[in-house]
VOBA-1610 file (N, C-alpha, C; in pm, whole numbers, padded with zeros to 5 digits, always signed):
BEGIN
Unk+00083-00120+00000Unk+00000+00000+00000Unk+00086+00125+00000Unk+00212+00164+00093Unk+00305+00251+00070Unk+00374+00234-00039Unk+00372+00160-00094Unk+00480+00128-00266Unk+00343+00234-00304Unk+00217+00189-00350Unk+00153+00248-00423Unk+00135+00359-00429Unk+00124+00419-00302Unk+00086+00560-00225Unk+00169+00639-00275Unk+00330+00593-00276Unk+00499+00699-00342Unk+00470+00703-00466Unk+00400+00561-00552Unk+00442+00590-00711Unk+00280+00681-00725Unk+00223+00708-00639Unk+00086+00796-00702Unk+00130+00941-00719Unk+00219+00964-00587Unk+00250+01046-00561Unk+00344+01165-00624Unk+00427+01003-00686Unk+00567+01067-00750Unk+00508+01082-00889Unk+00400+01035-00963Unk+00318+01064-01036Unk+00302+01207-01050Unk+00200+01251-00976Unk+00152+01364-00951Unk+00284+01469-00958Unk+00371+01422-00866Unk+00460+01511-00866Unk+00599+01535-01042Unk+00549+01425-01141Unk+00602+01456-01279Unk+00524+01511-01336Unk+00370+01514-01339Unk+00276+01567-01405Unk+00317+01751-01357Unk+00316+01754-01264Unk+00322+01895-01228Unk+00474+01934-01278Unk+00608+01919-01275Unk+00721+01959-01294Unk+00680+02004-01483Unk+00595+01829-01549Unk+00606+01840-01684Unk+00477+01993-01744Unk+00352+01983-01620Unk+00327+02118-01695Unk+00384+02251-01614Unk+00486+02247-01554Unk+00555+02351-01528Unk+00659+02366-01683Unk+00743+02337-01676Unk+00801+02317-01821Unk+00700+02341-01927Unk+00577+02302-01957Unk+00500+02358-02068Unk+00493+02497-02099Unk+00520+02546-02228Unk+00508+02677-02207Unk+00345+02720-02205Unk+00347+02840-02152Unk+00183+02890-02110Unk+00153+02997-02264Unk+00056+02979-02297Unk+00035+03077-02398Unk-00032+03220-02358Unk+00035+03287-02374Unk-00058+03415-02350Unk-00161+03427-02394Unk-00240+03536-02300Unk-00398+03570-02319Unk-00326+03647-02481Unk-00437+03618-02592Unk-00478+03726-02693Unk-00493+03880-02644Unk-00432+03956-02723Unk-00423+04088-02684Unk-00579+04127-02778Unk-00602+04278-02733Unk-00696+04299-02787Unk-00684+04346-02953Unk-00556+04379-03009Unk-00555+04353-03142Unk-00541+04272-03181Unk-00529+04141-03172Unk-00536+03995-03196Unk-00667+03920-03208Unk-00748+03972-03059Unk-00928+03957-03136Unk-00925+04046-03230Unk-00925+04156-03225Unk-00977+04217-03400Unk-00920+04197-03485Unk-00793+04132-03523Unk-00766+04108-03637Unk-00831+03980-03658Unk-00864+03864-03525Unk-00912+03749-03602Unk-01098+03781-03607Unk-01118+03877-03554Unk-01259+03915-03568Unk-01315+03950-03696Unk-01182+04032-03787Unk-01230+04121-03914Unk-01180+03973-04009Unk-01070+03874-03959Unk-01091+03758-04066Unk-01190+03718-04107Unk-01273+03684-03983Unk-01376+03588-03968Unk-01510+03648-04091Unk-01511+03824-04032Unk-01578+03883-04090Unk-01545+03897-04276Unk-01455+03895-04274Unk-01413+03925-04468Unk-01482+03782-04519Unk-01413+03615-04467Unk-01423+03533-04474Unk-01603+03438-04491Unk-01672+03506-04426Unk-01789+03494-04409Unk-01904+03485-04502Unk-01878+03622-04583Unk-01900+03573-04699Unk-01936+03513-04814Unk-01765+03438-04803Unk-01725+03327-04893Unk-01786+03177-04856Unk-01776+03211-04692Unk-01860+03074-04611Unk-01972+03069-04650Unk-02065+03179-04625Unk-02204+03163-04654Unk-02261+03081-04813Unk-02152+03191-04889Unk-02194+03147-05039Unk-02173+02974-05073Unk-02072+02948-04995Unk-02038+02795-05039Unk-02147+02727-04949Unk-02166+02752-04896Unk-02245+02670-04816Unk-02422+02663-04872Unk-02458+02764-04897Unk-02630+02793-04969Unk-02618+02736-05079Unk-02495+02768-05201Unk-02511+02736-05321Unk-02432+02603-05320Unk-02347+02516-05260Unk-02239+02402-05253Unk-02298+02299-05150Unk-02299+02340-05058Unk-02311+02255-04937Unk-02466+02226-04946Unk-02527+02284-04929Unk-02681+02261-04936Unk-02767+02208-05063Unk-02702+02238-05172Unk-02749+02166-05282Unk-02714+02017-05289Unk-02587+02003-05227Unk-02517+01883-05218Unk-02575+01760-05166Unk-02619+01840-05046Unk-02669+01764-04975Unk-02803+01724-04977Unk-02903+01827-05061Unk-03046+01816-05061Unk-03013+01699-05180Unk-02907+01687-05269Unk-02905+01526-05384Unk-02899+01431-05350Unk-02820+01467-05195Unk-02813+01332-05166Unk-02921+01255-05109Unk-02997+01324-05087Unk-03157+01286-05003Unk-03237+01264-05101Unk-03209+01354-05193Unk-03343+01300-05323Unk-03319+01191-05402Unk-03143+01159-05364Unk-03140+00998-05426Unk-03161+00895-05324Unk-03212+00903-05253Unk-03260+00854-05187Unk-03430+00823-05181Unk-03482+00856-05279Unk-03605+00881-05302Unk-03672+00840-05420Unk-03795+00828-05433Unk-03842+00849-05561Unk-03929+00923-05602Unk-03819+01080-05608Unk-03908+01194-05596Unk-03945+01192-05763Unk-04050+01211-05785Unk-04122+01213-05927Unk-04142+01370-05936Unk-04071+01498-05902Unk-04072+01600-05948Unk-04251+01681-05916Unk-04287+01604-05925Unk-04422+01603-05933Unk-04509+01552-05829Unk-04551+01554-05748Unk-04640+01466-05659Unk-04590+01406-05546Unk-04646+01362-05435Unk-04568+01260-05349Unk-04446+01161-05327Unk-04359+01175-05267Unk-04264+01108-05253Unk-04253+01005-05165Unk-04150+00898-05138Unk-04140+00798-05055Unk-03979+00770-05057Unk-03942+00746-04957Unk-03795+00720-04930Unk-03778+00538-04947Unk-03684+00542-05059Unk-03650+00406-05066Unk-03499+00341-05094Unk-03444+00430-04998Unk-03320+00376-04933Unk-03235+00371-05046Unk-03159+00284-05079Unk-03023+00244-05165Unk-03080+00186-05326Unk-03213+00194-05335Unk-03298+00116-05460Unk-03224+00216-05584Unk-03221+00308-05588Unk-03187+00404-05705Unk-03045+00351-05718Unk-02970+00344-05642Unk-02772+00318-05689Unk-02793+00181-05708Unk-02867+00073-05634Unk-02888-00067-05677Unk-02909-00090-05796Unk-03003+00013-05899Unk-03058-00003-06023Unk-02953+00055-06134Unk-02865+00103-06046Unk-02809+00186-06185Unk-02746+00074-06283Unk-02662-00038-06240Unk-02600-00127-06257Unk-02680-00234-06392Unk-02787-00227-06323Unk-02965-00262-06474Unk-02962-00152-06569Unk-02915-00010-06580Unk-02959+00110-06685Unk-02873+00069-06773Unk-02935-00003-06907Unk-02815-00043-06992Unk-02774+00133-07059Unk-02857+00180-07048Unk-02815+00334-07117Unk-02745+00405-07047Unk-02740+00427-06902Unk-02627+00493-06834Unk-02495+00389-06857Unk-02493+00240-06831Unk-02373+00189-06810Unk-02319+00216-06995Unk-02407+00220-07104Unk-02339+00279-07209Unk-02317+00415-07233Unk-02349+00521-07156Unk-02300+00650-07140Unk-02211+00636-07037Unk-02169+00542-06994Unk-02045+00526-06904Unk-01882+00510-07006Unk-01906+00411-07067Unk-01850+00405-07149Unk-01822+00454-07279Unk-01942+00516-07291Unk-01894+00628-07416Unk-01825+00715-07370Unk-01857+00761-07239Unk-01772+00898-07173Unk-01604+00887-07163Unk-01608+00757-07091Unk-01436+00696-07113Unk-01360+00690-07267Unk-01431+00659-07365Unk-01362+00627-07503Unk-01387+00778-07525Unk-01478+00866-07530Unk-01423+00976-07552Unk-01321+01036-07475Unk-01316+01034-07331Unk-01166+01128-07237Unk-01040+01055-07301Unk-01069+00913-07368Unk-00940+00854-07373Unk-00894+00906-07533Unk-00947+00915-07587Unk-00960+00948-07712Unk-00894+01113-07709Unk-00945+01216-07624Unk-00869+01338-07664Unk-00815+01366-07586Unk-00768+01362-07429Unk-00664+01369-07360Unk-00527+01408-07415Unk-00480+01244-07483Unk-00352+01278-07523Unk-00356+01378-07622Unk-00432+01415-07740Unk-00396+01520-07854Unk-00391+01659-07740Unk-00489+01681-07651Unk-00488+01796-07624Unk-00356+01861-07530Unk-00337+01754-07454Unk-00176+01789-07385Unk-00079+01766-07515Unk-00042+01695-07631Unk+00081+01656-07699Unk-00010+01803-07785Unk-00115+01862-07841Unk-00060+01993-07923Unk-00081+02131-07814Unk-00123+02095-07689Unk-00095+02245-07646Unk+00020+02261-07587Unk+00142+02098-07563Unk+00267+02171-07534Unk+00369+02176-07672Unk+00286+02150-07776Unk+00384+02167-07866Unk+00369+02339-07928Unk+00235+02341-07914Unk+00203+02476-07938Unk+00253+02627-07849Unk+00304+02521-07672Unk+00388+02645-07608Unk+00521+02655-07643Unk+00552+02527-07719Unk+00716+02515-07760Unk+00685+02626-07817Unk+00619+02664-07926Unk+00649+02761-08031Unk+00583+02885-07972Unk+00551+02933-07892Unk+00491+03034-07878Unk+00618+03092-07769Unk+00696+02995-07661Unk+00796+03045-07591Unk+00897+03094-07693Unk+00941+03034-07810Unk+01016+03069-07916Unk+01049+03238-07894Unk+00941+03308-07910Unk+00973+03416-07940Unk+01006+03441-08069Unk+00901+03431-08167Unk+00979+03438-08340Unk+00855+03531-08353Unk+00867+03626-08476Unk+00804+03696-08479Unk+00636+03666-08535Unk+00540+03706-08463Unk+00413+03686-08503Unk+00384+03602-08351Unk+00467+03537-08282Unk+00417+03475-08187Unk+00318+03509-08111Unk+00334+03596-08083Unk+00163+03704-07989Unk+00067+03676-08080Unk+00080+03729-08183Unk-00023+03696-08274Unk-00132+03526-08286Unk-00002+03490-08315Unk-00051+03312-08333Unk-00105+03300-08180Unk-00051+03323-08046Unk-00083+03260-07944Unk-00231+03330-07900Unk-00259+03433-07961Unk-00391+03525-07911Unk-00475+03431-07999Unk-00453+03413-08115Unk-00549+03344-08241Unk-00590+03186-08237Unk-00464+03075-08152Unk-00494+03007-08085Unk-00587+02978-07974Unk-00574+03099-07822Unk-00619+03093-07752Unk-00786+03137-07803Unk-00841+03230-07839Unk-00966+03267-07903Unk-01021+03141-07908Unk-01048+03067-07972Unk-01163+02931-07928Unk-01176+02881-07802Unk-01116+02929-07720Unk-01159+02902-07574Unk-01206+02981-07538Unk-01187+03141-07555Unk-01225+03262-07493Unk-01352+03272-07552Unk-01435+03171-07697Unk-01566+03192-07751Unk-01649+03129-07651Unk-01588+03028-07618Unk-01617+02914-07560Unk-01725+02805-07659Unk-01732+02716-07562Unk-01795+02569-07619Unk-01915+02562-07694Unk-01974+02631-07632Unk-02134+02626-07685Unk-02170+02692-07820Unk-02051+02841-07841Unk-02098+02927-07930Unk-02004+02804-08068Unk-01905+02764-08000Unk-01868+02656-08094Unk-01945+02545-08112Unk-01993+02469-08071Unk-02105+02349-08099Unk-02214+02428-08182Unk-02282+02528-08153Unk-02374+02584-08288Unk-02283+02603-08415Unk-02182+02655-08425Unk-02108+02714-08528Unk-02041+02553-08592Unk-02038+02437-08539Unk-02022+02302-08605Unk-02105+02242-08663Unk-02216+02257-08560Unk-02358+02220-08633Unk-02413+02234-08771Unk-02417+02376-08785Unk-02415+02489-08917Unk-02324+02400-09015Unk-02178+02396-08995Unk-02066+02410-09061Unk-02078+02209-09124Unk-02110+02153-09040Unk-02110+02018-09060Unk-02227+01955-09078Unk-02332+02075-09203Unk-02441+02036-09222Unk-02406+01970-09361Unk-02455+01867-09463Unk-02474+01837-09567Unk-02490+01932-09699Unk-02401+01911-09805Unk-02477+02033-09893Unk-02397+02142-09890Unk-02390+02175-09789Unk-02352+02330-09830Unk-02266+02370-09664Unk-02245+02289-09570Unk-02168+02325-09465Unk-01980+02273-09538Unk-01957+02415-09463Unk-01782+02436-09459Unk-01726+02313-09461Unk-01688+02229-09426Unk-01682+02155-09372Unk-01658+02014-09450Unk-01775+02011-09556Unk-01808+01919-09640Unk-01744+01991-09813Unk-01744+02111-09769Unk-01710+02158-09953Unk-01567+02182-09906Unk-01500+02181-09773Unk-01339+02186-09825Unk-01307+01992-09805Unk-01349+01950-09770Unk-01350+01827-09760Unk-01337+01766-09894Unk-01419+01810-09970Unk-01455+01731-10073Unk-01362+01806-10210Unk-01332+01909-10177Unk-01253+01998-10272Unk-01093+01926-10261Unk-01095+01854-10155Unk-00976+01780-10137Unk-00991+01643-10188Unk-01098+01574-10217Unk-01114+01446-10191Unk-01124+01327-10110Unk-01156+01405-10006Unk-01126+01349-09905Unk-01296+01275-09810Unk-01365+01349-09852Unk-01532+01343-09834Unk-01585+01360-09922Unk-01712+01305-09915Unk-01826+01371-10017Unk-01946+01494-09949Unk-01992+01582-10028Unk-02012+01688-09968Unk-02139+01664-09904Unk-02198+01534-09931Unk-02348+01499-09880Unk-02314+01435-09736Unk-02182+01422-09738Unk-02173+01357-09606Unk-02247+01386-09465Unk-02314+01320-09414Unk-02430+01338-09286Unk-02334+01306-09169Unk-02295+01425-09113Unk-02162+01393-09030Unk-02229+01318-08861Unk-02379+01386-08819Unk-02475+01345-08730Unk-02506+01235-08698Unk-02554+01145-08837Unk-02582+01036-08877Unk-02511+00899-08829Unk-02382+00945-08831Unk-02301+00838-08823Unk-02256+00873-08696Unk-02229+00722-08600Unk-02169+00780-08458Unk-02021+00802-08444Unk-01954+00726-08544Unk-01844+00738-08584Unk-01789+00874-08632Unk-01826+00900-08721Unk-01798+01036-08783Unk-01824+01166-08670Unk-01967+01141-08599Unk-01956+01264-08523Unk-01936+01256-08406Unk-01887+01154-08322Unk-01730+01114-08282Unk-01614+01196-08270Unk-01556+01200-08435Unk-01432+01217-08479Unk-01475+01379-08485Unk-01553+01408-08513Unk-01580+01587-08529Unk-01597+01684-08373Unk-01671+01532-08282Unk-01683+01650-08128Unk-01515+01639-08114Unk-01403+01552-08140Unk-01324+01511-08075Unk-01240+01628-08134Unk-01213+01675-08247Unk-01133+01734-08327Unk-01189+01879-08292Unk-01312+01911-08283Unk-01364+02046-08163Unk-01293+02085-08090Unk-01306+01947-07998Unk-01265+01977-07836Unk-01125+02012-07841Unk-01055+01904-07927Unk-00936+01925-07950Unk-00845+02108-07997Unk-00916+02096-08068Unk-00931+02264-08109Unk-00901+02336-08024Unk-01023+02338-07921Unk-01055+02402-07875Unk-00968+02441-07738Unk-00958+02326-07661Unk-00883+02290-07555Unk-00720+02302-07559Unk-00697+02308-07652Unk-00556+02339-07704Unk-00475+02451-07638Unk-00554+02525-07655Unk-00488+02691-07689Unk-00531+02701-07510Unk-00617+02654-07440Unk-00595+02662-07295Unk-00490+02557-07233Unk-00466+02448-07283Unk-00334+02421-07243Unk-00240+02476-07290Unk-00177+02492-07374Unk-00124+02579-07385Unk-00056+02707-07351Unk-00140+02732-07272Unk-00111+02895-07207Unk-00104+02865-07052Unk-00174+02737-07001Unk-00127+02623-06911Unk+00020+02647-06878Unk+00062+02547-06977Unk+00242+02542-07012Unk+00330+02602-06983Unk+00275+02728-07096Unk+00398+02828-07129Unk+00393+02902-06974Unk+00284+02925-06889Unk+00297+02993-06796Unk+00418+02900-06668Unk+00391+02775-06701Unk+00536+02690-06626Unk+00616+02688-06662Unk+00643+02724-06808Unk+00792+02751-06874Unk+00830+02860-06862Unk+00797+02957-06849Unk+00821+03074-06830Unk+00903+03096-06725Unk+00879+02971-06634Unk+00952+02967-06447Unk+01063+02861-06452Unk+01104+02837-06535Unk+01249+02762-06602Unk+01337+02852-06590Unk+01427+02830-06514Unk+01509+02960-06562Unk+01621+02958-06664Unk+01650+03059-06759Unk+01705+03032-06866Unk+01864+02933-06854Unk+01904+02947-06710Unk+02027+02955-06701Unk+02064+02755-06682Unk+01941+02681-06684Unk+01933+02546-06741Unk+01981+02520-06866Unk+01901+02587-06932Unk+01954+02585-07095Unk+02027+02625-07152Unk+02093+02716-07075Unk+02250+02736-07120Unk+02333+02620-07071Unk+02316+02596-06981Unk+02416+02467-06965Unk+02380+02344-07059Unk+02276+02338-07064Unk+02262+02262-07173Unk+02307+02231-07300Unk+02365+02392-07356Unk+02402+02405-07476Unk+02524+02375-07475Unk+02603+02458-07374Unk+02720+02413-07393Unk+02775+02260-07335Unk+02670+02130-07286Unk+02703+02042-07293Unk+02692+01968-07415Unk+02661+02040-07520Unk+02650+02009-07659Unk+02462+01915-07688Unk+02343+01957-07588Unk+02247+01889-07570Unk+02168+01938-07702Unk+02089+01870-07725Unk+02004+01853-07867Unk+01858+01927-07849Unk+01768+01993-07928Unk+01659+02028-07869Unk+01556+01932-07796Unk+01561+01821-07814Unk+01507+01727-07789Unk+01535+01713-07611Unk+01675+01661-07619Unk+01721+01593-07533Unk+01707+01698-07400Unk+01686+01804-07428Unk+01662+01966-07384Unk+01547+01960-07318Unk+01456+01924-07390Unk+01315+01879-07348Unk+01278+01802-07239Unk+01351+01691-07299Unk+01372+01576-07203Unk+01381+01571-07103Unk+01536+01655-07040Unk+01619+01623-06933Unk+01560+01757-06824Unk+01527+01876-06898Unk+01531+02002-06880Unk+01347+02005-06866Unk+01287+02031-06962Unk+01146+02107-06955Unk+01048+02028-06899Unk+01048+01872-06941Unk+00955+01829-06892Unk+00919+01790-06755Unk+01074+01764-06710Unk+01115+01722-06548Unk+01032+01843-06470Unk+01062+01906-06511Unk+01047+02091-06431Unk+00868+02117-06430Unk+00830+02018-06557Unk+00654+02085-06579Unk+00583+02030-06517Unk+00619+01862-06436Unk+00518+01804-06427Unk+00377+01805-06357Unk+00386+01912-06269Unk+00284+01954-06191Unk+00209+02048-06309Unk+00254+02093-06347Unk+00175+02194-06495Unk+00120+02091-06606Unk+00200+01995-06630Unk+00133+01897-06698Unk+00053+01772-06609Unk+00035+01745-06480Unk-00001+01678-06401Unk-00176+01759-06402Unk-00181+01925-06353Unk-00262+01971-06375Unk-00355+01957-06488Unk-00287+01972-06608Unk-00370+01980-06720Unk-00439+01859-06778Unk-00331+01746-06726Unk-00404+01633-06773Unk-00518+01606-06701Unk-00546+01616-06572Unk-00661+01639-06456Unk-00776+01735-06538Unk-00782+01830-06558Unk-00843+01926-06587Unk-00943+01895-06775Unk-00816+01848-06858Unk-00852+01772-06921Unk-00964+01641-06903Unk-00904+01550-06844Unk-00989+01413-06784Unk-01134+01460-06684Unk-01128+01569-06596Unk-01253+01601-06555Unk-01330+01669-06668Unk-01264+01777-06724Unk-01398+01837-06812Unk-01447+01747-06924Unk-01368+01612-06966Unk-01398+01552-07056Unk-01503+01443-07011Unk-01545+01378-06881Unk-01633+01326-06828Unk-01723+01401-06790Unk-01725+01542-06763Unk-01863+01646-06730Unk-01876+01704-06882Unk-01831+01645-07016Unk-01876+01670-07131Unk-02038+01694-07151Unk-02124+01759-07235Unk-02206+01778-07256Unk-02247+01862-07335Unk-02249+02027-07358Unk-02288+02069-07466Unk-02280+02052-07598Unk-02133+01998-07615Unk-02077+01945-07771Unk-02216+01807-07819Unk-02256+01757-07708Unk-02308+01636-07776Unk-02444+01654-07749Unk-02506+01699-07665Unk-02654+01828-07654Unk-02629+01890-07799Unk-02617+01972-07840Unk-02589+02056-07932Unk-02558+02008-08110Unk-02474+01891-08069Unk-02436+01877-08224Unk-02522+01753-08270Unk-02539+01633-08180Unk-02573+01502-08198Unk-02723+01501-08146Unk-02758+01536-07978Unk-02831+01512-07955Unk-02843+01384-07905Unk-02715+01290-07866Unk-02728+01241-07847Unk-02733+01085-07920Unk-02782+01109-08039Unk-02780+01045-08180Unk-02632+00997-08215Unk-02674+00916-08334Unk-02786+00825-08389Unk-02866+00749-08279Unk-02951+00766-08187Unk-03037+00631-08107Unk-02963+00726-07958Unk-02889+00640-07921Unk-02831+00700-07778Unk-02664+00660-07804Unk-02556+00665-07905Unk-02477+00615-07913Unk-02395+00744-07899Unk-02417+00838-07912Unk-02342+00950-07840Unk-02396+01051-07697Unk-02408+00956-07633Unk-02509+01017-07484Unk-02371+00993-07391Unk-02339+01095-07355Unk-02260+01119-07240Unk-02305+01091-07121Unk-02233+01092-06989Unk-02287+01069-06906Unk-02379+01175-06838Unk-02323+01298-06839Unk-02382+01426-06828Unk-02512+01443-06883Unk-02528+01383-07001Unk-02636+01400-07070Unk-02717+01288-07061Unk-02692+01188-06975Unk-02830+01074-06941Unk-02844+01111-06833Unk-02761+01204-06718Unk-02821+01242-06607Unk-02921+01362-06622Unk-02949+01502-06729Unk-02991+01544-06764Unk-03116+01478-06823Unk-03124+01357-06941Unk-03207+01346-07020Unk-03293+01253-06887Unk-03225+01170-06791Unk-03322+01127-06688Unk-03430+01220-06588Unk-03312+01318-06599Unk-03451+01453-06530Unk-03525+01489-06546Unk-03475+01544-06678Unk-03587+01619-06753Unk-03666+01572-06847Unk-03598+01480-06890Unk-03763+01397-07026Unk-03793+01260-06947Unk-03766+01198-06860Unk-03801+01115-06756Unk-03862+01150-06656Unk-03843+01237-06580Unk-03882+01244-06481Unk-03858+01206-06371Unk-03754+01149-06382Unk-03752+01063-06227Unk-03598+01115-06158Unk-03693+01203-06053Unk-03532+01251-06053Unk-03476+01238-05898Unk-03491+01087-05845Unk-03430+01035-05766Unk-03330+00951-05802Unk-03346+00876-05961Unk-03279+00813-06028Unk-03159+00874-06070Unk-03174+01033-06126Unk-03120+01140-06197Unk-02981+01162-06069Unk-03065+01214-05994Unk-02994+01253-05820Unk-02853+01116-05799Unk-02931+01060-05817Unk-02830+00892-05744Unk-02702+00923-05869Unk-02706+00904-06058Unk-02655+00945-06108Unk-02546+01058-06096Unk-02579+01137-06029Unk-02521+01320-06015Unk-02413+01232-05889Unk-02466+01223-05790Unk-02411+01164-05680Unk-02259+01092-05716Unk-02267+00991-05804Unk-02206+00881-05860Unk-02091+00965-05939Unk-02121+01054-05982Unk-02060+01150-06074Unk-01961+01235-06008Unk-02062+01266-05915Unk-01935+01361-05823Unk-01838+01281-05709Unk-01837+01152-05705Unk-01793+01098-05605Unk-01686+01048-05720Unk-01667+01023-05816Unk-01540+00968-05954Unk-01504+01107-05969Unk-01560+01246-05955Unk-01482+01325-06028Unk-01387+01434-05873Unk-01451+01378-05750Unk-01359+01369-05630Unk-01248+01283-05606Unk-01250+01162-05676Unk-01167+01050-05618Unk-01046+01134-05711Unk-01106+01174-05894Unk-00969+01206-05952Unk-00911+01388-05925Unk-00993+01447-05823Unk-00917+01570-05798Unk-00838+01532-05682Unk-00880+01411-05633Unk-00785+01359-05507Unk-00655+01309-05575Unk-00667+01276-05683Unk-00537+01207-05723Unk-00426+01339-05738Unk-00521+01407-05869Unk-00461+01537-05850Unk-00373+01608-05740Unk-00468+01678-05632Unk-00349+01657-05489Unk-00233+01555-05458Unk-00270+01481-05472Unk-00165+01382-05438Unk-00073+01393-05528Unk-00069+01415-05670Unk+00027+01428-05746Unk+00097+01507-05754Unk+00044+01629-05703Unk+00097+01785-05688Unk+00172+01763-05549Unk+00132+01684-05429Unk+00223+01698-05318Unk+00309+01609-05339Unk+00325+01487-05402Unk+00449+01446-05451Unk+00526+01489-05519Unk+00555+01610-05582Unk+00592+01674-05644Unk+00693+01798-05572Unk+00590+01841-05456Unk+00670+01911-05323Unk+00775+01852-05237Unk+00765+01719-05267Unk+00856+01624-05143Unk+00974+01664-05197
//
């Protein structure tokens, strides 16, 4: 009982020496509340807004997939039935896969011509401003005013499109570019491609720009090749700039949608239905938009997992 009584004691008596040794933090002075007072206040805001328009929408999907709210009329909560079924939607699990063969499909062109396009625009040769403003412009129209202006252009007859085509030999001018899923395919892809370019691009050059020249002088005088320049030198240095873009790429290419709203419709049948666009076409010409909800859900939980990768690729990059 005295053994126990000393080690309680002598206890007590390390606890106290060890928070003597702790340092004590001072009270906050009174400019220290107001500066974290006027944070809170600037900050607030920004809280509110994310939260009414982010947080709360978020969360009201996740409840309505949970449901089978018919938009219309009475509802009933039926648990996990909507994500159980998705797995049966032969039309979502094939707008699953159309969505993938398209990201896989323009990914690589759009990173291999918008860093070839910053090669030449870092150049510095004359006209470069020029070319890089005239490049970038199809992004600054943006998507949509481009998907009408394809539509038009890649009509039969008498669209752009089909009379330089055919002035080459290369098409015939009746060609029904809509028609075929193949063909209008190859036309959203060569769009996007277009289009997406000239924003990687300017991606790039803004990480090359933070190279400092004094790499590539050593380079030269180790007798290095433009290539090998590339190699050893630019690309090592970009990869978080190209880590980014390929991310940015791969998400906007799975939240695809106006190009194929707009030009296809979806057509021929459902063989160009994105995923974006069967969660849409389930809402709104279905109706059922607990089904729709569960979809959205599903969507944002793949396009979290790959901004998570993202981070992760960018802090490996810091190590």
């Amino acid at each position: 009982m005295a053994g126990g009584s000393i080690g309680r004691i002598e206890a007590q008596r390390h606890r106290g020496v060890v928070a003597e040794r702790a340092p004590r933090r001072a009270p906050r002075t009174r400019r220290e509340r107001l500066e974290a007072r006027a944070g809170w206040t600037l900050v607030s805001p920004a809280i509110v807004m994310v939260a009414v328009f982010i947080l709360f929408p978020l969360g009201f999907c996740v409840y309505i997939s949970l449901t089978n709210w018919p938009l219309i009329g009475p509802y009933h909560f039926i648990g996990f039935a909507n994500y159980t079924a998705l797995p049966h939607n032969s039309v979502f699990l094939q707008s699953i896969v159309f969505t993938l063969e398209y990201t896989a499909i323009v990914t690589v062109p759009i990173l291999v011509f918008g860093y070839l396009l910053a090669v030449f625009v870092r150049s510095n040769r004359p006209g470069a401003s020029i070319f890089r403003t005239c490049v970038f412009l199809p992004y600054i129209v943006g998507l949509t005013t481009l998907s009408f202006l394809a539509e038009v252009e890649l009509q039969p007859g008498y669209g752009t499109v089909n009379v330089v085509l055919a002035k080459l030999h290369l098409a015939s001018i009746s060609t029904i570019w809509v028609q075929n899923a193949n063909l209008a395919l190859v036309a959203i892809c060569v769009l996007v491609v277009w289009l997406a370019s000239g924003f990687t691009m300017m991606l790039l050059l803004a990480g090359m720009q933070g190279i400092p020249e004094q790499l590539y002088e050593s380079a030269d005088v180790d007798g290095a090749t433009w290539w090998e320049k590339e190699r050893m030198v630019t690309i090592p240095l970009l990869r978080r700039s190209i880590a980014l873009s390929l991310i940015i790429s791969v998400v906007g290419s799975i939240l695809a949608f106006n190009q194929f709203y707009i030009i296809t419709d979806g057509g021929p049948g459902t063989s160009t239905v994105s995923l974006v666009m069967e969660i849409y076409e389930t809402f709104n010409t279905a109706m059922h938009v607990g089904a729709a909800s569960a979809m959205a859900v599903a969507l944002i939980i793949v396009v979290g997992l790959i901004t998570f990768v993202q981070f992760r690729i960018l802090r490996a990059d810091d190590v």
